[in-house]
Phi, psi and omega in degrees: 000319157308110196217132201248058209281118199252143144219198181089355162295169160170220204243138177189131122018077188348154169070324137019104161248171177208155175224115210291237099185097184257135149241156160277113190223155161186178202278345201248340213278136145222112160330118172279341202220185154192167166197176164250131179238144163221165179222110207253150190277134177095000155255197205233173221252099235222151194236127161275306162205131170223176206221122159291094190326295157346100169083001184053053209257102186262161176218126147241175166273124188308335177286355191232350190296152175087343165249342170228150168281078189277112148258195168141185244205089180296295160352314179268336194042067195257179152182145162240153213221117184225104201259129193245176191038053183278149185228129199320326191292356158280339170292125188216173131276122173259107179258151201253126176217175181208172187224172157196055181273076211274041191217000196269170198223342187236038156336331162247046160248141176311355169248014166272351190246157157255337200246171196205156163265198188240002177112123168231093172344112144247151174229136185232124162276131175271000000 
């Protein structure tokens, strides 16, 4: 019923930006959370960044701070992801996910979310 949709990946350049843009929908659903994850092959399913609505509380991955943005629309149950300085080692599949657990606590982890989009491919060139 949950249902999560990312898009805006694609192929860029070192240096490079791109900006992600996931919604979350259901006829009932409100998000506590939202976060971005990617998975590059043969590592394990790494949280780039997420935003607790609650306090307006952001997670970035020390590999990503300063360089990527997490904003969005709690309301709307939006989030964006807007990455400036791309490096080929950002390339993964990226995904979107969102909870609506307001008691959760590892919110920027991957076994915090329930819910997932299906993935949109960046590729960063060197």
């Amino acid at each position: 019923q949950v249902q999560v949709v990312e898009s805006g990946g694609g192929l860029v350049q070192a240096g490079g930006s791109l900006r992600l843009s996931c919604a979350a929908s259901g006829r009932t659903f409100s998000s506590y959370a939202m976060g971005w994850f990617r998975q590059a092959p043969g590592k394990e399913r790494e949280c780039v960044a997420a935003i607790r609505w609650s306090g307006g509380y952001k997670y970035y991955a020390d590999s990503v701070k300063g360089r990527f943005t997490i904003s969005g629309d709690n309301a709307k149950n939006l989030v964006y992801l807007q990455m400036n300085s791309l490096k080929p080692e950002d390339t993964a599949v990226y995904y979107c996910a969102a909870n609506d657990n307001p008691y959760s606590s590892i919110w920027y982890q991957v076994r915090g979310y329930d819910y997932w989009g299906q993935g949109t491919q960046v590729t960063v060139s060197s």
